[in-house]
C-alpha positions as CSV (number, residue, x, y, z in Angstrom):
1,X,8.3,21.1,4.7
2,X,10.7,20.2,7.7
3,X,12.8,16.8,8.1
4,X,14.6,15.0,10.9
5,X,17.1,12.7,9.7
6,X,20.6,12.3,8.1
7,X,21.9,13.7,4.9
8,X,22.1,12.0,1.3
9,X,25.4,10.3,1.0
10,X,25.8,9.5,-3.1
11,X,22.2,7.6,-4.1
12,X,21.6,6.8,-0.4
13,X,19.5,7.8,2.4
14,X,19.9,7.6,6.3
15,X,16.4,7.2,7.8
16,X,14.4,10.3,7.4
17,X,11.2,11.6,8.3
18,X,9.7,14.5,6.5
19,X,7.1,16.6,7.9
20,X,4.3,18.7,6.2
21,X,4.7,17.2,2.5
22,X,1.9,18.6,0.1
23,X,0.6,15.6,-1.6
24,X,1.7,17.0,-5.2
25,X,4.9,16.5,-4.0
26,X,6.7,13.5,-5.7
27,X,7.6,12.4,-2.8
28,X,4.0,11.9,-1.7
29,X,3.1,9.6,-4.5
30,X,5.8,8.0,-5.9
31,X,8.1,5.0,-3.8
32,X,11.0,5.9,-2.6
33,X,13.8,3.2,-2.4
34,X,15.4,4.8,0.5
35,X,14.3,4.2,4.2
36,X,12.1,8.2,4.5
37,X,8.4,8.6,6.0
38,X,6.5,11.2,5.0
39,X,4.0,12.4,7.7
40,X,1.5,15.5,7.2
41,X,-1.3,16.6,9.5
42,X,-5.0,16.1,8.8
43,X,-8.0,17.6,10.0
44,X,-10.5,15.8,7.6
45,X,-10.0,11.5,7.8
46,X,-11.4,11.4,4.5
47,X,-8.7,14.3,3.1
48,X,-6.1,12.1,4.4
49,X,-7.5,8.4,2.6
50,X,-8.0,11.0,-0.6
51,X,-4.3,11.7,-0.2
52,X,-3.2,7.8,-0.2
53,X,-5.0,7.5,-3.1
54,X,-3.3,10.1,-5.0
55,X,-0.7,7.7,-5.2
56,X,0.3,5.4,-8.4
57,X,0.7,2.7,-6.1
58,X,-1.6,1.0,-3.9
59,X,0.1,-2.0,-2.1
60,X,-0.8,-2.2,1.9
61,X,-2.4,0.6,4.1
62,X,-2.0,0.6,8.0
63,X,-4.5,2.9,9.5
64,X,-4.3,3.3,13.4
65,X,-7.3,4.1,15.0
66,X,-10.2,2.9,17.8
67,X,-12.9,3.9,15.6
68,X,-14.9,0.7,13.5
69,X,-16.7,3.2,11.3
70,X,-13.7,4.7,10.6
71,X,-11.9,1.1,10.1
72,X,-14.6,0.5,7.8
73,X,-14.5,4.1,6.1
74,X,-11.0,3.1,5.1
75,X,-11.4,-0.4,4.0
76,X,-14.3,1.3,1.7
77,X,-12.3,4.1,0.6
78,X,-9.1,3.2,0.0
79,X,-7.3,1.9,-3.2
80,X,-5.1,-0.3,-2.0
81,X,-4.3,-4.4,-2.1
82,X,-5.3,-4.5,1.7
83,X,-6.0,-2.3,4.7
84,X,-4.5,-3.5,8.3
85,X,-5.9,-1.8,10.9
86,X,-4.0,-1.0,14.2
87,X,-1.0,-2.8,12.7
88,X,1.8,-2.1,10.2
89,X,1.0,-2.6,6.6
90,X,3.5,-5.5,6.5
91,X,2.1,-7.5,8.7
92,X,0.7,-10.9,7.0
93,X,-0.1,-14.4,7.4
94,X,0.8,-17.1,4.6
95,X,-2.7,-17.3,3.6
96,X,-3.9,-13.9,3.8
97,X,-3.9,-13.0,-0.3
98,X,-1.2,-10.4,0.2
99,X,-0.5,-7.8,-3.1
100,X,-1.3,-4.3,-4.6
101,X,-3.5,-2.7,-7.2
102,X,-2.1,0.3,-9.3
103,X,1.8,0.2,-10.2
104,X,2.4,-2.6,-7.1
105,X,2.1,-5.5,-8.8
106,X,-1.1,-8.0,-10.1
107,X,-1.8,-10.8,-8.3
108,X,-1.3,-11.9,-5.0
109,X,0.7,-13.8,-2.6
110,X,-0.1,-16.7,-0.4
111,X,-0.6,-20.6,-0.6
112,X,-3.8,-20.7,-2.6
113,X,-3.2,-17.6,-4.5
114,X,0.7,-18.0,-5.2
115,X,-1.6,-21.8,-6.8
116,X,-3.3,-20.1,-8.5
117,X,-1.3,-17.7,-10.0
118,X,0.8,-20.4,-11.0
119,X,-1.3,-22.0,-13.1
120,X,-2.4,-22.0,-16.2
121,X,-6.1,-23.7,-16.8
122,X,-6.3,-25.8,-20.0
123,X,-9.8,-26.9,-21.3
124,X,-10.4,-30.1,-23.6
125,X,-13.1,-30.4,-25.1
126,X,-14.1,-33.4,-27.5
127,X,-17.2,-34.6,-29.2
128,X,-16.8,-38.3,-30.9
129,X,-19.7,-38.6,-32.4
């Protein structure tokens, strides 16, 4: 493993990038809360969507690429809340239903869905016979 960045000062990070993680590496799966990308080489595309999925967490995916079956391939593969393609995985749009599976979260954001998830449905039901 190699990294570019600057050193640990107390419980913080400067911005780091760490090259060649293994995926068992906690790193690899768990969130860090500092501002650190880990990048690792493929050779396989579905090795490297069977590594995202090895995490515990499954908010957004970006995957860059020109390729629609692979687009595709990802949107089918991976376990996350939503797949952008040639884009960050922040990107979003008020109505999109933004959110994770796994440990990020339940639910989802956005107008109708934020609605929804504030709302609690009540049924009455009376017979006066």
């Amino acid at each position: 493993m190699s990294s570019a960045g600057g050193p640990r000062v107390g419980a913080m990070y400067e911005p780091t990038i760490l090259e060649n993680v293994i995926p068992d590496l906690r790193i690899s799966w768990l969130e860090a809360f500092a501002p650190v990308v880990v990048v690792y080489p493929y050779k396989e595309f579905i090795k490297a969507l069977e590594a995202v999925n090895y995490s515990i967490y499954g908010l957004q995916a970006g995957v860059f690429t020109n390729d629609l079956r692979k687009a595709f391939e990802a949107y089918e593969t991976l376990e996350v809340g939503g797949v952008i393609i040639n884009d960050i995985p922040t990107f979003r749009i008020d109505h999109m239903p933004y959110g994770g599976v796994k440990q990020s979260g339940f639910g989802r954001e956005g107008i109708r869905y934020a609605i929804e998830e504030m709302t609690e449905l009540k049924l009455l039901a009376l017979n006066l016979k």
